[in-house]
KEMARKE-70556 format. One record per residue (C-alpha): residue in one letter; x, y, z. Coordinates in nm, 2 decimals. Each point is the difference from the previous one (the first is absolute). Example, Ala and Ser with C-alpha at 12.3 -4.5 7.8 and 13.67 -1.06 7.14 Angstrom:
2
 code      x      y      z
    a   1.23  -0.45   0.78
    s   0.14   0.34  -0.07
//
This chain:
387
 code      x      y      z
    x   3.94  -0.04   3.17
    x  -0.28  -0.21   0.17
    x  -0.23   0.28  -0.04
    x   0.11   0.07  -0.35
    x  -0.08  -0.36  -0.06
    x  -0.32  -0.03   0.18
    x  -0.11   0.33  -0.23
    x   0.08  -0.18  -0.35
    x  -0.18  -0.32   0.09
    x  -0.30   0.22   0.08
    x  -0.01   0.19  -0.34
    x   0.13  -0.38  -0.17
    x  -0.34  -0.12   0.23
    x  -0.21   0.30  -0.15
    x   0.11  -0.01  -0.33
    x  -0.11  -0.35  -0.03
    x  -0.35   0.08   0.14
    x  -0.09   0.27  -0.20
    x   0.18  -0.12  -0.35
    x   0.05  -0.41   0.03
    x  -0.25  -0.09   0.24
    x  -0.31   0.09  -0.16
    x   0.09  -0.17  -0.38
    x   0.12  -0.31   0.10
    x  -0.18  -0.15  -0.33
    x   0.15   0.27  -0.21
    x   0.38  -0.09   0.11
    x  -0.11  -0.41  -0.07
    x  -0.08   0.08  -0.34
    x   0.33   0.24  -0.05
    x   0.20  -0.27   0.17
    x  -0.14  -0.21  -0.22
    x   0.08   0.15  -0.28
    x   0.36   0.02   0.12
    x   0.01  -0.38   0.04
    x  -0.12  -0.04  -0.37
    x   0.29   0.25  -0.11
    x   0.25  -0.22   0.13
    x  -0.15  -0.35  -0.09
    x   0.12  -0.08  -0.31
    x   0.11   0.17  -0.35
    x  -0.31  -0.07  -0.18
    x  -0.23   0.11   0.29
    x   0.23   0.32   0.04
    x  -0.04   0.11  -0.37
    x  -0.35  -0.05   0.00
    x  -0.04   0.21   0.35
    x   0.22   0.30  -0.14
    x  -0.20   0.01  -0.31
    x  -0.31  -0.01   0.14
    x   0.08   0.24   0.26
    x   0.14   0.21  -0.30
    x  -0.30   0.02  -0.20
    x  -0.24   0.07   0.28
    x   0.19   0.30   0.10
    x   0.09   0.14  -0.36
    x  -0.37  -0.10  -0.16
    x  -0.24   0.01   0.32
    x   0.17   0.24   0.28
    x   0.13   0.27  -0.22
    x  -0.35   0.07  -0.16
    x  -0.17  -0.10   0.28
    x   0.17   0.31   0.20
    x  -0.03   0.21  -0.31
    x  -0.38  -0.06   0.01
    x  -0.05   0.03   0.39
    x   0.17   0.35   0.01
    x  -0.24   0.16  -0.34
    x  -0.30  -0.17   0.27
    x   0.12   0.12   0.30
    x   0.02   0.35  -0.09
    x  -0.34   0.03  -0.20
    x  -0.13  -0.13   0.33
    x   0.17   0.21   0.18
    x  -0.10   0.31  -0.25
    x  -0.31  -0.07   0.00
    x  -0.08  -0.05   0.37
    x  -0.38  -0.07   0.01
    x  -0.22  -0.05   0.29
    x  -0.21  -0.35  -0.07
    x  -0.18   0.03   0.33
    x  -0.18   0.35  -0.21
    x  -0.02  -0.12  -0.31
    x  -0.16  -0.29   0.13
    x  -0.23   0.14   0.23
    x  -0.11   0.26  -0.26
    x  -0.09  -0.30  -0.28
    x  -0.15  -0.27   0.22
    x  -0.17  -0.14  -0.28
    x   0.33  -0.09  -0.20
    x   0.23  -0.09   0.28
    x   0.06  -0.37  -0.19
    x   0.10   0.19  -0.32
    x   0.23   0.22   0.22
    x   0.14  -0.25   0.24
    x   0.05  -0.22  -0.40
    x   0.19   0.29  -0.10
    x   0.25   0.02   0.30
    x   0.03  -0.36   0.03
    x   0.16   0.02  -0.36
    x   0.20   0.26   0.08
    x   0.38  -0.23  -0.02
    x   0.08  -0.13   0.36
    x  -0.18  -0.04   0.29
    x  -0.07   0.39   0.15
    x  -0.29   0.04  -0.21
    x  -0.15  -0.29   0.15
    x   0.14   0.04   0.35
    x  -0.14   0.34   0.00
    x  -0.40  -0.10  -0.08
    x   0.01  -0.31   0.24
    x   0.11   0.25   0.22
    x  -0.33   0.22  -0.08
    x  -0.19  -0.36   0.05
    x   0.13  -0.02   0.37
    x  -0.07   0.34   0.08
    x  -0.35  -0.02  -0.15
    x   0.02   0.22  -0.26
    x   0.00  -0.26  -0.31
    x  -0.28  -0.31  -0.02
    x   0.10  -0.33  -0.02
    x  -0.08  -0.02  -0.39
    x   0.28   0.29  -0.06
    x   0.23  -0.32   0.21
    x  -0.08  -0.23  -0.23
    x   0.06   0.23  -0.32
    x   0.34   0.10   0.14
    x   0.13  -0.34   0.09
    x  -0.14  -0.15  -0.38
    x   0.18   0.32  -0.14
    x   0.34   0.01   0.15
    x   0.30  -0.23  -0.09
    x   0.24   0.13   0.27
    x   0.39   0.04  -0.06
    x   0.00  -0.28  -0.32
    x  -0.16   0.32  -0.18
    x   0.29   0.16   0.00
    x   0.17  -0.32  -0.14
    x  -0.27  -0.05  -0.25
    x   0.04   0.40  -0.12
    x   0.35  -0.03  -0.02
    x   0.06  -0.32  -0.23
    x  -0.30   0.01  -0.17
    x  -0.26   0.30  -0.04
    x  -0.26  -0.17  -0.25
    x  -0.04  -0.26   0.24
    x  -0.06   0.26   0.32
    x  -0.20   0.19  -0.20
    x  -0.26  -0.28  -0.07
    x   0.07  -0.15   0.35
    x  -0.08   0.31   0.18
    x  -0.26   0.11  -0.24
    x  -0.19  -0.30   0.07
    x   0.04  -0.01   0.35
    x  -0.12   0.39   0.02
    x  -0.31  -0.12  -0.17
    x  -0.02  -0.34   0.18
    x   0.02   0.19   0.34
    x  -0.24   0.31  -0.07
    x  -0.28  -0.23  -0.12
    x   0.10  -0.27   0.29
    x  -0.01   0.28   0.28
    x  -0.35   0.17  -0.12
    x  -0.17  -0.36  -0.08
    x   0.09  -0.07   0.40
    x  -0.10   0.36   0.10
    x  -0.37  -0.12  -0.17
    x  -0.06  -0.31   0.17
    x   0.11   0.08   0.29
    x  -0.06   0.37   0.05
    x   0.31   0.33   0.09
    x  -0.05  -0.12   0.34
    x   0.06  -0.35   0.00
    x   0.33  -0.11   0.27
    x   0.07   0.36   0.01
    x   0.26   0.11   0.24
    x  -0.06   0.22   0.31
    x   0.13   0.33  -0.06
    x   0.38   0.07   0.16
    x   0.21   0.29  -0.05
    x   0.31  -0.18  -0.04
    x  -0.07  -0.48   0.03
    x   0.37  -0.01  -0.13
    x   0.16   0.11   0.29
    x   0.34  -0.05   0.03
    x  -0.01  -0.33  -0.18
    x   0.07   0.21  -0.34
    x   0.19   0.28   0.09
    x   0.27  -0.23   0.12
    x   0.15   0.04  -0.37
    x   0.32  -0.20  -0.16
    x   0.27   0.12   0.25
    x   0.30   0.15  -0.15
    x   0.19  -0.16  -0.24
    x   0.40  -0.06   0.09
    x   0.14   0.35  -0.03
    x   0.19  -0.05  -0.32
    x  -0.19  -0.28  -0.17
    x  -0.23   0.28  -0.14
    x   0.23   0.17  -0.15
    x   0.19  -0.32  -0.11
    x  -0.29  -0.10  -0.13
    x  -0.13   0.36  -0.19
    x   0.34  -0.03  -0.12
    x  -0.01  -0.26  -0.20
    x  -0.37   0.06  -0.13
    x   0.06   0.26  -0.25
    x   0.31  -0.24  -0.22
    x  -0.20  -0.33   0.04
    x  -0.28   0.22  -0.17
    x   0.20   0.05  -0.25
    x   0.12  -0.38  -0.05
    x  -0.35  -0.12   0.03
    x  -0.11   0.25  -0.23
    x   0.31  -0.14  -0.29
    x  -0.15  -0.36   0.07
    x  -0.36   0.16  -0.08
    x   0.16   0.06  -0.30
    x   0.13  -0.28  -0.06
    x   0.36   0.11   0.01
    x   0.30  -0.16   0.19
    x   0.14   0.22   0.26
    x   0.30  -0.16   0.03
    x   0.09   0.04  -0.40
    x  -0.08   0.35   0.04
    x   0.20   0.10   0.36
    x   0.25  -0.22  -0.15
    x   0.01  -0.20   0.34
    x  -0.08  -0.41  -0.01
    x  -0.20  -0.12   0.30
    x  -0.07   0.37   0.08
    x  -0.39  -0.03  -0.02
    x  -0.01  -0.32   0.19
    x   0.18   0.09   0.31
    x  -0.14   0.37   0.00
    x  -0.34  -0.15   0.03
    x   0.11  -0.32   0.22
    x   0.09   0.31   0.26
    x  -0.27   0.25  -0.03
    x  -0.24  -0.33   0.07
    x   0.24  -0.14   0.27
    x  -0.03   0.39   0.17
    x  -0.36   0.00  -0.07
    x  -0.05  -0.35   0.20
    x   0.21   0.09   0.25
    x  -0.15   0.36   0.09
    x  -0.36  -0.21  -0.05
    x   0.13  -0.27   0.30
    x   0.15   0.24   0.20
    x  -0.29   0.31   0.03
    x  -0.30   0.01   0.19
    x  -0.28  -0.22  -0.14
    x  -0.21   0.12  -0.30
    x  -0.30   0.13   0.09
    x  -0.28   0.22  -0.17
    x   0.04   0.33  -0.19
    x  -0.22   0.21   0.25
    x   0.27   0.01   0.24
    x   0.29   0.03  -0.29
    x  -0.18   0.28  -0.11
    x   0.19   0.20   0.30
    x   0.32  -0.09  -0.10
    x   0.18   0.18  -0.25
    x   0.01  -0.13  -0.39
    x   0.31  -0.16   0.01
    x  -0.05  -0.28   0.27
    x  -0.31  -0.07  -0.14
    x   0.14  -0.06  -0.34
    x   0.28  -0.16   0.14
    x  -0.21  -0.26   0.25
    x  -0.29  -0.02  -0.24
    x   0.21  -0.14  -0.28
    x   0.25  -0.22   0.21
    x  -0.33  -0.18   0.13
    x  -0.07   0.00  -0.38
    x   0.34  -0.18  -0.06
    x   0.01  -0.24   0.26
    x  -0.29  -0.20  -0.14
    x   0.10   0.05  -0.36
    x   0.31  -0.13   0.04
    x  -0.17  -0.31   0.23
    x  -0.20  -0.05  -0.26
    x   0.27   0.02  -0.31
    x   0.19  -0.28   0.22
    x  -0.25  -0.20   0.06
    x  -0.09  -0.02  -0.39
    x   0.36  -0.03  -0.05
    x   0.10  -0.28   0.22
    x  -0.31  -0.21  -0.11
    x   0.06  -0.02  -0.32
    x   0.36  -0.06   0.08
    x  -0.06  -0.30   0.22
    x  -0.27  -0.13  -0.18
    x   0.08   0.05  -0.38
    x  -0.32   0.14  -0.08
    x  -0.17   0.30  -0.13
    x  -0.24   0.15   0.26
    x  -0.20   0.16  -0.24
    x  -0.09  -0.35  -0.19
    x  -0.08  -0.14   0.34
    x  -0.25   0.27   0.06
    x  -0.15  -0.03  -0.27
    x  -0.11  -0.35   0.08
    x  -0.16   0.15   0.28
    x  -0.16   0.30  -0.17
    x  -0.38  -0.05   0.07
    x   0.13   0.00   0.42
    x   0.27   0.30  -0.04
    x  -0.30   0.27   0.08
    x  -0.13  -0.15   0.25
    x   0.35  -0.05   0.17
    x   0.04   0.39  -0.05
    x  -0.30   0.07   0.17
    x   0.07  -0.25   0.27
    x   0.40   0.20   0.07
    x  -0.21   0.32  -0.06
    x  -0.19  -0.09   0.33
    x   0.35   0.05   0.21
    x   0.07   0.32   0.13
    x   0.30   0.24  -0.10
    x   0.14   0.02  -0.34
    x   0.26  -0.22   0.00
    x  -0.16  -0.32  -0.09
    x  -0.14   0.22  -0.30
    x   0.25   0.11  -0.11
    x   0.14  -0.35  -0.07
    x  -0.35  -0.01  -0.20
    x   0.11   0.31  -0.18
    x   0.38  -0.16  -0.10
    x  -0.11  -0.34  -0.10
    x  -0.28   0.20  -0.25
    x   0.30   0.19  -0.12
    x   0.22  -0.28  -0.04
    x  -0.27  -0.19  -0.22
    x  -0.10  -0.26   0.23
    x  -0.35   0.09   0.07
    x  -0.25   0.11  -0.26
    x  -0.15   0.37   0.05
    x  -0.34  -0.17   0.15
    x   0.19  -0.06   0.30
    x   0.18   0.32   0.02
    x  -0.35   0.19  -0.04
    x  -0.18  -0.28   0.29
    x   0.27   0.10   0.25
    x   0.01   0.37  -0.06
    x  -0.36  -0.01   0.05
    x  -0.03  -0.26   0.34
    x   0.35   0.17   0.14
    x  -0.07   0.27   0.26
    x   0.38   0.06   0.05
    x   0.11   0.18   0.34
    x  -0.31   0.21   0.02
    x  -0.19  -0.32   0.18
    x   0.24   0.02   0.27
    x  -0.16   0.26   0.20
    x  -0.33  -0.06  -0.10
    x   0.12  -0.37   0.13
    x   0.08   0.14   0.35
    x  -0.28   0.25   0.04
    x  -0.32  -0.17  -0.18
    x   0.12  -0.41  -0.02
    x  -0.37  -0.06  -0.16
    x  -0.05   0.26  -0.23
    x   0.34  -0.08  -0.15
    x  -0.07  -0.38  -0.01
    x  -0.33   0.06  -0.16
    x   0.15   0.28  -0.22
    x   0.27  -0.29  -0.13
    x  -0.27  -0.27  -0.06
    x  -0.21   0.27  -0.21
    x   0.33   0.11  -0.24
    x   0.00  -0.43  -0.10
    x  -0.29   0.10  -0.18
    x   0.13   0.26  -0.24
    x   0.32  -0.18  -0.01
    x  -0.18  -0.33  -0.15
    x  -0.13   0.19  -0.25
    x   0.20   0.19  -0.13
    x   0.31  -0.26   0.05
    x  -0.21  -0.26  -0.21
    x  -0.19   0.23  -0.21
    x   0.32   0.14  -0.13
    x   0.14  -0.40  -0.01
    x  -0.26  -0.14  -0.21
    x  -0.07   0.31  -0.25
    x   0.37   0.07  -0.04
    x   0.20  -0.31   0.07
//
C-alpha cells in the first residue's frame, strides 16, 4: 500500500512538473477567469458571451484558416536556405515574402537563415517589418480587406526596408558565423503533447461550431433555426472554456519550426487555443471596461487618436504575439483606427524575435529599432491621408 502510495505521489509530483509547473501564468489567468464566472450575474453574462463570440467568430475560422496554411506549407515544402543562397541579391524581397506568409514559421525559418549565415541582416529587417505573427490569422479570419491591405503594405514596407539596409550597410554587415544547426535543442523542444483526449474533444467540436459561426456570418440565429434557446451561447461558452483550458494546461507555445514536426492536428489545435486565450482576454477586458465605467472605448480612443500609432508601435516592440493580438481584437472591435492596426503589424516581430533574441541579442535590438521607422510611416502616413 505504502509503495503503491509512494508511486502515485511520484506521477502526481511529475505530472505537475511537466504540465502545471511550467505555466504557472497561464493557470492565474484561467483561474482568473473562473473567479470572474462566479462573481456576480452581470459579470457572468458578460464572461459567457464574450467567451462565446471569441470561440464561434475568432476560433472556429481561425482553425479553419490555420489548417488550408498548414498544409500548403506543408505541400509545398521549399528549402529557403537554396533559394536564398541562389538569389543573394533579393534575399529582403524573399525573406518580405515569408515573413507575410500568416503566422510566425515564415519568419522563424529566415531568422533562422540569419543565425546560420546564410541571410544578411537587411533580409532581418525585411522579415521582421513584413510579418504580423499569429494576429494574421485573426486579421484573415474576421476581416480579409483589411489583411489584404495590412499585409500588402507590410510586404512592400519590408522588401524596400530590408534592401535600403542591405545598401547602406552592405550583405555583410552583423552577419552571422556560419553553423550547421545555432538552434540546437532550444527549438526542437516543440509543444509537448496535448492531454490525450482534449484533441479530439477539441477536433470534435470544430467542425459544428464551423457551422454556427458560419449561420452568425450570415447573419442568421442558430438558435431559431436548431430550434434550441441558449443553444449558441453555451455551445460556444464550452468550446472557449476547452480551448482555455487545453491553452493553460499544454506545454508553452513556442515557434512553428519545431511544430512543424508534429503532426497537423496539435498544431491546429495549440496554434489556435494560443489564438483564443488572448482573444478572449482581450474581449473581457473591452467588456468589463465599459461595464464599470459606462463608457464607450471606442469614443475614448478616439480622443486619443493622433497617440494610438505610436502606442501600436510601442506594444509592437514586445516579443510573442500575444500582446498583438490584443492590437488585432481592439482594431476589430472598432476601438482603434486602421493607422494603428497597420503601425503595429509593421513594428511587431511576433515570436520570430525570440530566437534571434537568444542567439544574436544586438542584431535583434538593432533590427527592432530599425522596423520603428517603417512603422512611423506608414502608421501616420496612412493616419493623416486617410483618417
Amino acid at each position: 500500500m505504502t509503495a503503491l502510495a509512494l508511486r502515485s505521489a511520484r506521477s502526481i509530483q511529475a505530472l505537475w512538473a511537466e504540465r502545471f509547473a511550467p505555466n504557472g501564468r497561464k493557470l492565474l489567468i484561467a483561474l482568473l477567469l473562473v473567479a470572474l464566472f462566479g462573481s456576480s450575474p452581470e459579470i457572468r453574462a458578460l464572461v459567457m458571451q464574450a467567451m462565446a463570440d471569441a470561440y464561434l467568430q475568432v476560433t472556429v475560422f481561425v482553425a479553419v484558416t490555420l489548417a488550408l496554411f498548414y498544409a500548403v506549407e506543408r505541400g509545398l515544402n521549399i528549402n529557403l536556405g537554396e533559394v536564398m543562397a541562389r538569389n543573394a541579391r533579393w534575399q529582403p524581397a524573399v525573406a518580405a515574402l515569408f515573413g507575410a506568409l500568416p503566422g510566425c514559421g515564415g519568419a522563424i525559418v529566415v531568422v533562422t537563415q540569419y543565425t546560420r549565415g546564410y541571410a544578411s541582416f537587411g533580409a532581418l529587417i525585411s522579415v521582421l517589418v513584413s510579418t504580423m505573427g499569429d494576429a494574421a490569422f485573426l486579421l484573415i479570419a474576421r476581416d480579409p480587406e483589411s489583411a489584404v491591405i495590412v499585409l500588402s503594405i507590410s510586404l512592400v514596407a519590408g522588401t524596400i526596408t530590408g534592401m535600403i539596409v542591405d545598401r547602406l550597410h552592405g550583405r555583410d554587415f552583423m552577419r552571422m558565423k556560419m553553423d550547421a544547426d545555432p538552434l540546437g535543442a532550444a527549438c526542437r523542444t516543440g509543444r509537448g503533447l496535448l492531454p490525450p483526449g482534449g484533441k479530439v474533444l477539441w477536433l470534435s467540436l470544430l467542425f459544428p461550431g464551423t457551422i454556427l459561426g458560419a449561420m452568425i456570418a450570415f447573419q442568421a440565429d442558430p438558435d431559431v433555426i436548431i430550434g434550441i434557446p441558449g443553444f449558441t451561447l453555451w455551445f460556444g461558452f464550452a468550446g472557449a472554456a476547452l480551448s482555455i483550458l487545453l491553452w493553460a494546461i499544454s506545454a508553452n507555445h513556442v515557434n512553428a519550426l519545431a511544430g512543424q514536426h508534429e503532426d497537423m492536428g496539435t498544431r491546429i489545435t495549440a496554434d489556435t487555443n494560443f489564438v483564443t486565450a488572448w482573444v478572449v482576454m482581450a474581449f473581457l477586458t473591452y467588456e468589463i471596461f465599459v461595464y464599470a465605467l459606462g463608457v464607450d472605448i471606442g469614443t475614448l480612443f478616439h480622443a486619443w487618436a493622433p497617440v494610438l500609432p505610436l502606442a501600436a508601435i510601442l506594444i509592437g516592440f514586445i516579443p510573442g504575439c500575444g500582446p498583438q493580438i490584443v492590437v488585432t481584437t481592439l482594431y476589430l472591435a472598432g476601438a482603434i483606427p486602421l493607422s494603428a492596426q497597420l503601425a503595429n503589424g509593421i513594428a511587431n516581430d511576433g515570436d520570430a524575435l525570440f530566437p534571434a533574441i537568444a542567439l544574436a541579442p544586438r542584431a535583434a535590438v538593432l533590427a527592432t529599432l530599425y522596423s520603428a521607422i517603417p512603422a512611423v510611416i506608414v502608421g501616420y502616413g496612412w493616419f493623416f491621408l486617410f483618417e
